[in-house]
LUMTORRO-500087 format. One line per 8 residues: number of its first residue (from 1); their letters; for each residue z, y, x of C-alpha. Coordinates in steps of 0.5 Angstrom, whole numbers, plus 2048, in hexadecimal, padded with zeros to 3 digits. Each point is the difference from the previous one (the first is absolute). Example, Ala and Ser with C-alpha at 12.3 -4.5 7.8 and 13.67 -1.06 7.14 Angstrom:
<recs>
1) AS) 810:7F7:819 ~ 7FE:807:802
</recs>
This chain:
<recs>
1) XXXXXXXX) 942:811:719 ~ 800:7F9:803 ~ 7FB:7FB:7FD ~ 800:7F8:801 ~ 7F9:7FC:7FF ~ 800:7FB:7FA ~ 7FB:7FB:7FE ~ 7FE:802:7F8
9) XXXXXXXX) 802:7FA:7FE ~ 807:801:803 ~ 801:807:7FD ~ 7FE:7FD:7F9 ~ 806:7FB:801 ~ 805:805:802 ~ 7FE:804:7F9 ~ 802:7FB:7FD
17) XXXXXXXX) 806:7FD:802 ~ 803:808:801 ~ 800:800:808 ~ 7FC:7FE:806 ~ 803:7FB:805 ~ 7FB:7FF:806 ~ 7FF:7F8:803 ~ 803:805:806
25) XXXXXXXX) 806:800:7FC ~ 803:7F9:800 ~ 7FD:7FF:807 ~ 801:806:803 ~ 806:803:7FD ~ 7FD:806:7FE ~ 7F9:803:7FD ~ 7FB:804:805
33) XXXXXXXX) 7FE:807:7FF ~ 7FD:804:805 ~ 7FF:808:800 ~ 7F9:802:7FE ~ 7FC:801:806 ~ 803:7F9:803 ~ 7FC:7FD:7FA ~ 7F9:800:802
41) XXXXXXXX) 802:7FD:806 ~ 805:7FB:7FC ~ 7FA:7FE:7FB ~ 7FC:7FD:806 ~ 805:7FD:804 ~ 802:7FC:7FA ~ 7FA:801:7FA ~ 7FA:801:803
49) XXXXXXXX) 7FA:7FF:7FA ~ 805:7FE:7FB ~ 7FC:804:7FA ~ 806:7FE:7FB ~ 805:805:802 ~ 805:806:7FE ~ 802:805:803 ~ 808:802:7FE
57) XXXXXXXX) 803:807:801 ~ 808:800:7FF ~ 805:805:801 ~ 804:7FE:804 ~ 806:805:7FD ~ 7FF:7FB:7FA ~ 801:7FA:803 ~ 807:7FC:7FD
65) XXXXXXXX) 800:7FB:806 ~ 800:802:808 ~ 7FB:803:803 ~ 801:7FF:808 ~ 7FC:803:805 ~ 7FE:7FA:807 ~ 7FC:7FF:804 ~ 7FA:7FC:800
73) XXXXXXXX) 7F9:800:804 ~ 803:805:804 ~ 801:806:7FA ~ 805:801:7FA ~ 7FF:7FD:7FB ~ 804:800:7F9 ~ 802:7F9:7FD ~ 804:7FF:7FA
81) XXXXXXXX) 805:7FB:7FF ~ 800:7FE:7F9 ~ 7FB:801:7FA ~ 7FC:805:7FE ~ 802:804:7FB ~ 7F9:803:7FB ~ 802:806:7FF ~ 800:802:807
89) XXXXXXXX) 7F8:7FD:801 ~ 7FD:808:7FE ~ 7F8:7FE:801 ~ 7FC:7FA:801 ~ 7FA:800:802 ~ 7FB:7FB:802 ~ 800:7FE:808 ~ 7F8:7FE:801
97) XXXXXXXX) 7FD:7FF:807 ~ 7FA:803:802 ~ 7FA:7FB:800 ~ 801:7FD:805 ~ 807:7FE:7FF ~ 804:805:803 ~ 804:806:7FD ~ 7FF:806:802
105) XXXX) 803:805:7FC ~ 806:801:7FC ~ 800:800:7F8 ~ 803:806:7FF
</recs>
């Protein structure tokens, strides 16, 4: 499993509109995802005391675009270059920081 870090409001869109298209997607290229154990890490990086976040499980086995693995702040991480398909998302779970804003645990 991948997982990937939305916003409550951007994961409510992408149920509407059939897929999910990351900001990162049109910027970037691609949407970014990270393994489990990078995720804590990357939620403080880029998130530290949002409290309206979700935390998506995807299988990479079902994703319809590419998935490509590249190096960013010295590790793999996974990026996928195109839409996410729904299906592929298998858990969601809300990503909420410790009181003092910073995320420690995984939402499993």
């Amino acid at each position: 499993m991948i997982v990937h870090i939305i916003p409550q409001t951007d994961w409510q869109a992408a149920q509407a509109a059939g897929e999910y298209q990351a900001e990162s997607l049109s910027s970037e290229g691609f949407i970014h995802f990270s393994r489990p154990e990078q995720a804590v890490a990357t939620a403080n990086r880029y998130y530290a005391g949002r409290r309206d976040l979700l935390l998506l499980w995807v299988d990479p086995q079902i994703l319809e675009a590419e998935l490509r693995w590249e190096a960013s702040h010295g590790e793999q991480y996974p990026h996928l270059y195109g839409a996410l398909n729904l299906n592929a998302v298998q858990q969601v779970k809300p990503f909420v920081p410790d009181a003092d804003g910073v995320f420690r645990v995984l939402p499993g």
